[in-house]
C-alpha positions in Angstrom: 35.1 -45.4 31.1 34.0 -47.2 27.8 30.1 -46.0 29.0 30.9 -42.4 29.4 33.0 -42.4 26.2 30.0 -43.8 24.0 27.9 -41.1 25.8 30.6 -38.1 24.8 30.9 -40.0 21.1 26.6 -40.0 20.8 26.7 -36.2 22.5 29.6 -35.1 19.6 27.7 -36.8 16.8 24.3 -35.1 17.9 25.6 -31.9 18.0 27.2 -32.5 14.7 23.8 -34.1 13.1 22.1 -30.9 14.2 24.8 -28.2 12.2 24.6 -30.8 9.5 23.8 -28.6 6.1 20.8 -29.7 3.9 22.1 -31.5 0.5 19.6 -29.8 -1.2 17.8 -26.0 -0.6 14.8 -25.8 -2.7 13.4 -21.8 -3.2 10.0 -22.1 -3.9 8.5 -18.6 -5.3 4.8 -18.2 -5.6 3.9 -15.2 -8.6 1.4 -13.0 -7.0 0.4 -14.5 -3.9 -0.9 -12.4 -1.3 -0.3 -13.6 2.0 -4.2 -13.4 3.3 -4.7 -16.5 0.8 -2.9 -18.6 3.5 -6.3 -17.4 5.8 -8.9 -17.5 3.3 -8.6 -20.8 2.1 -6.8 -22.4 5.2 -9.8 -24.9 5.9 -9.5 -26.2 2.5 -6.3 -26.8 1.9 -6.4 -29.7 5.0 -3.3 -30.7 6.6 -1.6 -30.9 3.0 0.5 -28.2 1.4 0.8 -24.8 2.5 -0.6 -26.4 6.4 2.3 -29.1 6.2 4.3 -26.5 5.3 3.6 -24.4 8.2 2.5 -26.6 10.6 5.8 -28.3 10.5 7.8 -25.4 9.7 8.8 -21.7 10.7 6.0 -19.0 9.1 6.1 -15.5 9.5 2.7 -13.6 9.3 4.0 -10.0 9.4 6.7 -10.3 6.6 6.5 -7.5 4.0 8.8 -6.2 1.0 10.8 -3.3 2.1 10.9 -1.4 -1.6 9.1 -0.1 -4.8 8.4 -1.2 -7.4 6.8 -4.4 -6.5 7.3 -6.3 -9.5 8.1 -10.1 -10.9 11.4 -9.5 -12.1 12.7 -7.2 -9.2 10.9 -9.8 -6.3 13.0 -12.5 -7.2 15.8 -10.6 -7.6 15.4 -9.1 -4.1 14.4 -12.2 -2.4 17.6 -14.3 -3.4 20.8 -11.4 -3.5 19.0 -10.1 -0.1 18.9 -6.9 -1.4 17.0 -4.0 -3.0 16.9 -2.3 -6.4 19.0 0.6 -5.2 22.2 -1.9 -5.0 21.0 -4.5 -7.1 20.1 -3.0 -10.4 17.3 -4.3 -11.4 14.1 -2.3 -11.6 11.5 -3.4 -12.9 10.6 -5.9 -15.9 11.5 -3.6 -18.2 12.2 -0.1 -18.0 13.9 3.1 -20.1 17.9 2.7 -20.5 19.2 5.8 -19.9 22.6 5.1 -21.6 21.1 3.2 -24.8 17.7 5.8 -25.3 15.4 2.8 -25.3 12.9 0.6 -23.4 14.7 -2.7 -23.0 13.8 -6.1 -21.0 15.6 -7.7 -18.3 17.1 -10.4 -19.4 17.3 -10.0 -22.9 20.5 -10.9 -24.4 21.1 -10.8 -28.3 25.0 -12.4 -27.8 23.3 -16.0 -26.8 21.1 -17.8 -28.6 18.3 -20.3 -27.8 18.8 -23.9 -27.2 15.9 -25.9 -27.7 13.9 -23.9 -30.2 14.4 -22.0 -33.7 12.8 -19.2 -31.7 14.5 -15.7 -29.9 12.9 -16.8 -26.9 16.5 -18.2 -25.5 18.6 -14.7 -25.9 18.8 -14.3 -22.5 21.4 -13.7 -19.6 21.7 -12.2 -16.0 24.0 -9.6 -17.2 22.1 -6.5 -16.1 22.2 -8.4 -12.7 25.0 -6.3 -10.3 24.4 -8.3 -7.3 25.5 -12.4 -6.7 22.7 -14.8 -5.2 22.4 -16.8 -2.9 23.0 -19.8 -5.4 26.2 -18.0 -6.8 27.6 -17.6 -3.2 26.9 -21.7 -2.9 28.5 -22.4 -6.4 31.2 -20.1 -5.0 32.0 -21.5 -1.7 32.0 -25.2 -3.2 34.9 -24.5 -5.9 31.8 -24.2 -8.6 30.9 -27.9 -7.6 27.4 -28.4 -6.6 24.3 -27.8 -9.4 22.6 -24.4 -9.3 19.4 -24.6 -11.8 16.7 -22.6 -12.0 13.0 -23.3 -13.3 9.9 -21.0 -14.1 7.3 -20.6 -17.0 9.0 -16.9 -17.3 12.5 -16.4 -18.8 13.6 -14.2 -15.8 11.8 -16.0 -12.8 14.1 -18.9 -13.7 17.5 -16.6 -14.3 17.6 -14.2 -11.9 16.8 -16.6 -8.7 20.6 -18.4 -9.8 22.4 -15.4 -11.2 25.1 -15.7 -13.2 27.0 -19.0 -11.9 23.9 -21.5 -12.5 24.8 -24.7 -14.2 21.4 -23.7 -16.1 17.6 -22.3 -16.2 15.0 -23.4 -18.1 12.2 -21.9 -18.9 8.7 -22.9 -21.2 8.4 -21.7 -24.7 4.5 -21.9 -25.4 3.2 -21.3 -28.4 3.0 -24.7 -31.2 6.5 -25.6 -29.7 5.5 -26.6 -25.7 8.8 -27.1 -24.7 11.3 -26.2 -21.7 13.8 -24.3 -23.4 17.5 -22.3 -21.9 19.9 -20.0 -23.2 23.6 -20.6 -24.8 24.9 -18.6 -21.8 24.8 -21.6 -19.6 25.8 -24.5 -21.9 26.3 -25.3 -25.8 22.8 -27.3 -25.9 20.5 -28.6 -23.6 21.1 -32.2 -21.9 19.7 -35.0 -23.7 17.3 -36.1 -20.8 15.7 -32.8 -22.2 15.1 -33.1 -25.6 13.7 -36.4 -24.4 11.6 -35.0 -22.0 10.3 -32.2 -24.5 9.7 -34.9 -26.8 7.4 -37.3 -24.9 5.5 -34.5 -23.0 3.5 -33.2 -25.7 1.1 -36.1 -24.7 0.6 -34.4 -21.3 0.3 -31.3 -22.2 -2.2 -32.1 -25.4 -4.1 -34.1 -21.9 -4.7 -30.6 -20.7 -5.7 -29.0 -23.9 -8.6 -31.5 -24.1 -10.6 -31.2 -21.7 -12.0 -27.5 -20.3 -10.5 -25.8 -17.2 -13.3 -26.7 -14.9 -13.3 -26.1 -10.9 -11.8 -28.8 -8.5 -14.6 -29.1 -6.4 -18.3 -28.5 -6.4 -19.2 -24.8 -7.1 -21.2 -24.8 -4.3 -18.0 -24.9 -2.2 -16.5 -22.0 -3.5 -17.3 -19.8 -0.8 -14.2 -17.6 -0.2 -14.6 -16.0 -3.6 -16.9 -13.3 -5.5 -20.0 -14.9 -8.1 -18.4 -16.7 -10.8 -20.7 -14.5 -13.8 -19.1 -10.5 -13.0 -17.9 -7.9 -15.0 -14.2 -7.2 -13.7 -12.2 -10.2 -15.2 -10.6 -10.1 -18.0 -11.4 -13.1 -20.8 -9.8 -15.3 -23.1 -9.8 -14.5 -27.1 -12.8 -16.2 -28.4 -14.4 -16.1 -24.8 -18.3 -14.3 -24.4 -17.9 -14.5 -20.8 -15.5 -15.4 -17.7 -17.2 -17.7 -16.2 -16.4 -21.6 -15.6 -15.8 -23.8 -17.6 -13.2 -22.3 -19.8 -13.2 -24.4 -22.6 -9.1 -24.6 -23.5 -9.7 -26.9 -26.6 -11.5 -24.5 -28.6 -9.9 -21.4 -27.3 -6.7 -22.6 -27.7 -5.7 -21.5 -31.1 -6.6 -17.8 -30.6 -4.8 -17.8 -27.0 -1.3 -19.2 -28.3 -1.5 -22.8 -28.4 0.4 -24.4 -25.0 0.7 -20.5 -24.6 -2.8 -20.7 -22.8 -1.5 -23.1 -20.3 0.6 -20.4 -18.7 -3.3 -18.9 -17.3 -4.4 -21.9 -15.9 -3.6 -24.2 -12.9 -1.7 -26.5 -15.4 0.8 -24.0 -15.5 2.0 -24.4 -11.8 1.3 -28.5 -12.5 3.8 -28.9 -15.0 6.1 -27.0 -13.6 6.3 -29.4 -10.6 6.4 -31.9 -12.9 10.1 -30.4 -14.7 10.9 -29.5 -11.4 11.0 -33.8 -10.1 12.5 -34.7 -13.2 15.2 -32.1 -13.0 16.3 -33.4 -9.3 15.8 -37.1 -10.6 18.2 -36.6 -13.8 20.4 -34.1 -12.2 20.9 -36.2 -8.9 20.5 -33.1 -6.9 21.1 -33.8 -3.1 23.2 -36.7 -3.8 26.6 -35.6 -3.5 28.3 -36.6 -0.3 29.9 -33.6 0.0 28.6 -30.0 -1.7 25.0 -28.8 -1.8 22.8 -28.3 -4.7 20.2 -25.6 -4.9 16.9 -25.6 -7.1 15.0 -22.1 -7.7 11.2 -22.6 -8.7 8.9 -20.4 -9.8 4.9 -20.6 -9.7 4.3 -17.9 -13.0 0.6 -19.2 -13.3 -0.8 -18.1 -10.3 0.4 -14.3 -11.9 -1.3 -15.0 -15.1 -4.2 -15.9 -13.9 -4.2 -13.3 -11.1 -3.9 -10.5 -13.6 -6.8 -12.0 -15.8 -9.5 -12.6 -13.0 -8.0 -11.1 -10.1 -7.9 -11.9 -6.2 -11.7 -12.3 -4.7 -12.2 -14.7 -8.3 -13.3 -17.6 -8.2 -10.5 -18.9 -10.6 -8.1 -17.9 -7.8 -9.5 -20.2 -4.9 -9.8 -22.9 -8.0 -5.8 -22.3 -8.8 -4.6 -22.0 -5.0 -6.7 -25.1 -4.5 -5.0 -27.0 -7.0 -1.8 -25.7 -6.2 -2.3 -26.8 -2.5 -2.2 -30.1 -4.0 0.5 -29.8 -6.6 2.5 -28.8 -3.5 1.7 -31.7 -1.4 2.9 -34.0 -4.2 5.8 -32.5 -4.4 6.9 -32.4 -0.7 6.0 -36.2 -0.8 8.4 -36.4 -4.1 11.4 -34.7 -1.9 10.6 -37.1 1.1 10.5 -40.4 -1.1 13.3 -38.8 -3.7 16.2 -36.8 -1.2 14.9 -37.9 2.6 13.3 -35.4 5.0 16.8 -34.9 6.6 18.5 -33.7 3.6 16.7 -30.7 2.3 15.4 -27.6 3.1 12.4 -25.4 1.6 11.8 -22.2 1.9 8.2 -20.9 0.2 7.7 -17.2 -0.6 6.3 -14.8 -3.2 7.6 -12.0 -5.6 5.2 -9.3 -5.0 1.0 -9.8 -4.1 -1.3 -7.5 -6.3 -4.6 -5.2 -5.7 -8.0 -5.7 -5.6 -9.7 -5.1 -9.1 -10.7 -1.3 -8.8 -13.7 -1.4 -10.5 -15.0 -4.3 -8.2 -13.9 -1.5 -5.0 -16.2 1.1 -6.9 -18.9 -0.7 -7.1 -18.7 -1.2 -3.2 -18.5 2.1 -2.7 -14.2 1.7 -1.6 -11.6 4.5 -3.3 -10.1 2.7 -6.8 -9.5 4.2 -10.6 -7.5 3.8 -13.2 -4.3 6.1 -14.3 -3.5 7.2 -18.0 0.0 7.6 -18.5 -1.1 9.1 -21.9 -2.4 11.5 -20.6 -0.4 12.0 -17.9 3.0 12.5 -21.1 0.4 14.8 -23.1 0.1 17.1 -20.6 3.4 17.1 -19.2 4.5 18.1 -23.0 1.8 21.1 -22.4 3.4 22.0 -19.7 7.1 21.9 -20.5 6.1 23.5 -23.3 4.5 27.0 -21.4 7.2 26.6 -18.6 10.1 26.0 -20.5 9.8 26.7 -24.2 10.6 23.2 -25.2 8.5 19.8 -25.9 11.8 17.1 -25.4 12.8 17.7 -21.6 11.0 14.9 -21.0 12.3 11.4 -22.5 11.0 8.9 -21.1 7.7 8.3 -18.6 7.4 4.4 -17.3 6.8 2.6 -14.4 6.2 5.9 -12.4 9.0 7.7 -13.5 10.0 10.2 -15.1 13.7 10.6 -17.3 14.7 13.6 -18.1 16.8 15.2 -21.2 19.7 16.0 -19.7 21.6 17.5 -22.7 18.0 19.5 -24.0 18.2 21.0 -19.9 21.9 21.7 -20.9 21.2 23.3 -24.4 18.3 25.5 -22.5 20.8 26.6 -19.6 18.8 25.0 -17.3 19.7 23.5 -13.8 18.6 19.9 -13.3 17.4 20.9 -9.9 15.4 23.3 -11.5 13.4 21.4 -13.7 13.5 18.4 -11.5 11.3 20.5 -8.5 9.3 22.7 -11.4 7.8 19.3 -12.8 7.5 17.3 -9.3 4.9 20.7 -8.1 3.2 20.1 -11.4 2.8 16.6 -10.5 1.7 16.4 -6.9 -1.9 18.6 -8.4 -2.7 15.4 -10.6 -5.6 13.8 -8.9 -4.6 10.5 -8.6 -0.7 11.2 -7.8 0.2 10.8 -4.0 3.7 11.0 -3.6 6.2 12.7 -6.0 10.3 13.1 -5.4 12.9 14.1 -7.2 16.1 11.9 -7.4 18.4 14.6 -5.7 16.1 14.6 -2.8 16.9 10.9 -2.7 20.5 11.1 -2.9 20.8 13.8 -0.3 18.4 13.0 2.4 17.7 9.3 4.5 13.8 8.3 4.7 13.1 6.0 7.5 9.1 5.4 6.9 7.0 4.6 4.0 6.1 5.1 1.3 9.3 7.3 0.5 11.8 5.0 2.5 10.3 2.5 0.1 11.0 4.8 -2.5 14.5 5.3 -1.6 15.0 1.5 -1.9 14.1 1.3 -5.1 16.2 4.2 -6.5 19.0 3.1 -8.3 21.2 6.1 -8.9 23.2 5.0 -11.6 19.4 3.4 -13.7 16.6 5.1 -12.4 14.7 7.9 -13.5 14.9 11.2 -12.2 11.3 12.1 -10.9 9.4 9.3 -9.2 6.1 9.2 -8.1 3.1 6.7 -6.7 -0.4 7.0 -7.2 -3.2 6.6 -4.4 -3.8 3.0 -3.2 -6.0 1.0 -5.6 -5.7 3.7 -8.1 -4.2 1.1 -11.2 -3.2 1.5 -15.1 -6.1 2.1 -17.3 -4.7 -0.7 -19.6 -6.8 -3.0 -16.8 -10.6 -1.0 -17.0 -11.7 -3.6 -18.7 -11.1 -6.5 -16.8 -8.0 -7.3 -14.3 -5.6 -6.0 -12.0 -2.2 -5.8 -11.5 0.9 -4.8 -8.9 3.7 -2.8 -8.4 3.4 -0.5 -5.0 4.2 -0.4 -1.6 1.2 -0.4 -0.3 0.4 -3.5 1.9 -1.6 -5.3 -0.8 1.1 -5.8 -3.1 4.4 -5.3 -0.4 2.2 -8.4 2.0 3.3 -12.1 1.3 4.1 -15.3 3.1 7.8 -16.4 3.7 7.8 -20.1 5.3 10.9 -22.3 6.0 10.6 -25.9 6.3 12.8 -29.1 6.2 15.5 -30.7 8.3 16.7 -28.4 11.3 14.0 -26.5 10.6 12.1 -24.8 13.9 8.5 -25.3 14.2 6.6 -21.9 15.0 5.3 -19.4 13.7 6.1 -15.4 13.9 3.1 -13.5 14.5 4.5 -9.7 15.3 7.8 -9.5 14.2 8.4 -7.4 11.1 10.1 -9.7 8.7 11.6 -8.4 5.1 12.4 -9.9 2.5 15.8 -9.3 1.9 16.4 -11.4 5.5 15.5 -14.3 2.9 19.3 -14.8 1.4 21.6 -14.2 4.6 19.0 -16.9 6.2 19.6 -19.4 3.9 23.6 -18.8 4.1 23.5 -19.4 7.7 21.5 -22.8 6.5 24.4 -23.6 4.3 27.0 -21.9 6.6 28.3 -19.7 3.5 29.1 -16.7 3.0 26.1 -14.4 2.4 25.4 -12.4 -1.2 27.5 -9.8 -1.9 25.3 -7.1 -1.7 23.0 -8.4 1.1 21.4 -7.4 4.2 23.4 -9.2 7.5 19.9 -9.6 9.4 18.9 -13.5 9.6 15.4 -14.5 10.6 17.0 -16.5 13.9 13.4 -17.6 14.3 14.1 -20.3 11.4 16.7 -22.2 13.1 16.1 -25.0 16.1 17.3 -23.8 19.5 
């Protein structure tokens, strides 16, 4: 009898071990990665990084972001409330408020002030966030006990990820300052480990200001990129060329001080480095009884995407390095919280295109788009069809707000003008797909690109014309060097999601479609909470072990 109870005790406590919740869910988000960087430089990274990550974890090969406008501050957004900008109300970075007549940011906030600086850089809040997060529903569920902090080089990677019940986010004022700085929305001033740690980092960061940017390896092994010495990167002020070494002590003072570090590797490096000190002063994943969560952000990797973009040779250099960076800190986690107590999951806010020019000049469809242009001759035409130059307000991130009360005053239906200026559109050359906002409300898209569309209509914030341009096809702000994001094509809508930690499966997910917004109910399920409130019910069931 005593041998068959010690069997049913062992058998209740597995079971139990195996719904055990991690103390600790770490959301790592790489800025800009594309998902065929995993292939390209799979043999060098070695069994470290990304390769632990999904050789020991779940990966999904075929996972995809189901909306437009593929952009920083609307990826993180979607990824953690596991939802889209139609519900969750952010779309874009910035974009043309209706209600106030201006072009406003994100997270901008003048009713908080900054707290670890003299500078503006700290008025920021969530409050244009609708949506809770994944980390809200955790502070929630606990009473508000547990730590929710978030952590990025940009203001609104590190807010939006923790919403509006984080204990705090920190983000890194550049500039002569070089410090981690927050927001008086979270707390009254920022915790003395801190200031310290503000204070006795200079040293490091003045370490990476020395010495030039120069590759990892050999150049000789940097075979999964374009030649170094090309035309379509962009350069650093005080720069004659792009290629290595970028010398960061000289061009340091016309690039922003410890601004520059935000375009190079060292970027990602200390952010990993805040991120360690954060879970060693905060304790997180030491609590016997609530879970913490941690929100990082990778902003470099966008910075320097943007400036060189993806077949560079900066960009294996970076990934390379970040590889490592990523090792280290998997290796912290094991040594600082214990395998068995956390959970990572690894994704990415958006990917970005190939530099057009660099397409061209292989003889593959690219350009560049003026919205100049595009407004003048709109204004033309509004002005033939319609007697009047101010029907249109606003044109930005490819759409179009109209003047409601100038439609009025011209006894006008919005209809009307809405269909009049979308046929106008669809004869620009490089506009693909145009719709109207009533078409949106009134009809349900099932394939892309306008179910993609649809996604990323708000109806209470968006425009009321929206349109896409033909793949590759890219602002003209880029022609001379660079590339950027934003569509739904699968070059910017294609990027890796990976689970890995304790109760983890190990596999990976070749055909399934996966989204993005499957991220946040996932990780519920991982903490057995209730999901976001907005967010989609479909869990990736692949993550969990059978």
């Amino acid at each position: 009898m005593k041998k068959l109870a010690v069997i049913l005790l062992f058998g209740c406590l597995t079971i139990l071990n195996a719904q055990k919740k991690p103390k600790l869910v770490i959301g790592i988000v790489v800025d800009q990665m594309r998902y065929d960087y995993l292939l390209r430089f799979k043999d060098k990274f070695g069994k470290k990084g990304f390769n632990k990550l999904i050789s020991k974890g779940t990966s999904f090969e075929n996972a995809h972001f189901n909306y437009i406008p593929t952009y920083t501050a609307v990826g993180h957004t979607s990824i953690y409330t596991g939802t889209t900008p139609k519900n969750h109300g952010i779309i874009g970075n910035n974009w043309y408020d209706k209600f106030e007549k201006k072009s406003i940011y994100v997270v901008e906030d003048s009713n908080y002030k900054t707290l670890g600086s003299v500078s503006k850089k700290g008025e920021r809040s969530p409050y244009r966030l609708v949506a809770s997060t994944i980390a809200d529903q955790l502070k929630i569920s606990q009473d508000f006990k547990g730590k929710s902090i978030g952590v990025a080089i940009k203001d609104r990677s590190a807010i939006l990820p923790v919403g509006h019940t984080a204990d705090i986010a920190y983000w890194f004022e550049g500039g002569n300052t070089g410090k981690w700085i927050s927001s008086s929305f979270y707390t009254k001033q920022l915790p003395k480990w801190v200031m310290y740690y503000n204070n006795t980092n200079k040293a490091k960061l003045d370490h990476y200001l020395s010495a030039p940017w120069v590759t990892n390896l050999s150049l000789e092994h940097y075979t999964e990129c374009t030649t170094d010495n090309n035309h379509y990167e962009a350069l650093f002020k005080g720069e004659q060329n792009s290629i290595f070494p970028h010398n960061l002590n000289s061009l340091k003072n016309k690039n922003g001080n410890y601004s520059i570090l935000k375009s190079t590797p060292y970027g990602n490096t200390i952010t990993f480095d805040f991120a360690k000190e954060i879970i060693k002063k905060e304790q997180l994943g030491k609590d016997k009884v609530n879970s913490d969560f941690l929100a990082i952000s990778l902003s470099s990797t966008d910075y320097i995407g943007h400036k060189y973009g993806p077949a560079s040779m900066e960009i294996e250099d970076t990934y390379l390095r970040l590889n490592t960076d990523l090792d280290n800190f998997i290796t912290y986690l094991n040594k600082e919280i214990g395998f068995s107590n956390y959970v990572v999951m690894l994704t990415a806010d958006h990917a970005v295109a190939q530099v057009p020019q660099y397409l061209i000049d292989k003889k593959a469809p690219g350009g560049y788009f003026s919205y100049q242009k595009l407004q003048k001759k709109l204004a033309n035409f509004t002005s033939k069809v319609f007697n009047s130059t101010k029907i249109i307000e606003n044109i930005s991130n490819h759409q179009i707000f109209l003047n409601h009360s100038e439609i009025l005053n011209l006894k006008l239906t919005l209809a009307e003008v809405e269909n009049t200026i979308k046929n106008e559109l669809i004869n620009d050359k490089d506009i693909y797909k145009v719709i109207t906002a009533k078409t949106l409300q009134t009809a349900e898209f099932n394939n892309a690109p306008l179910s993609l569309l649809q996604e990323g209509y708000n109806q209470k914030i968006s425009g009321d014309i929206i349109f896409t341009l033909k793949p590759t096809i890219i602002s003209e702000g880029y022609i001379k060097g660079g590339t950027t994001h934003g569509t739904g094509y699968n070059y910017d809508t294609h990027v890796p999601i990976i689970f890995y930690g304790n109760n983890i499966a190990k596999g990976k997910s070749v055909k399934k479609p996966v989204n993005i917004t499957q991220i946040a109910p996932t990780l519920a399920n991982l903490l057995q909470i209730q999901e976001p409130n907005m967010s989609s019910n479909k869990i990736i069931t692949e993550v969990f072990k059978k």
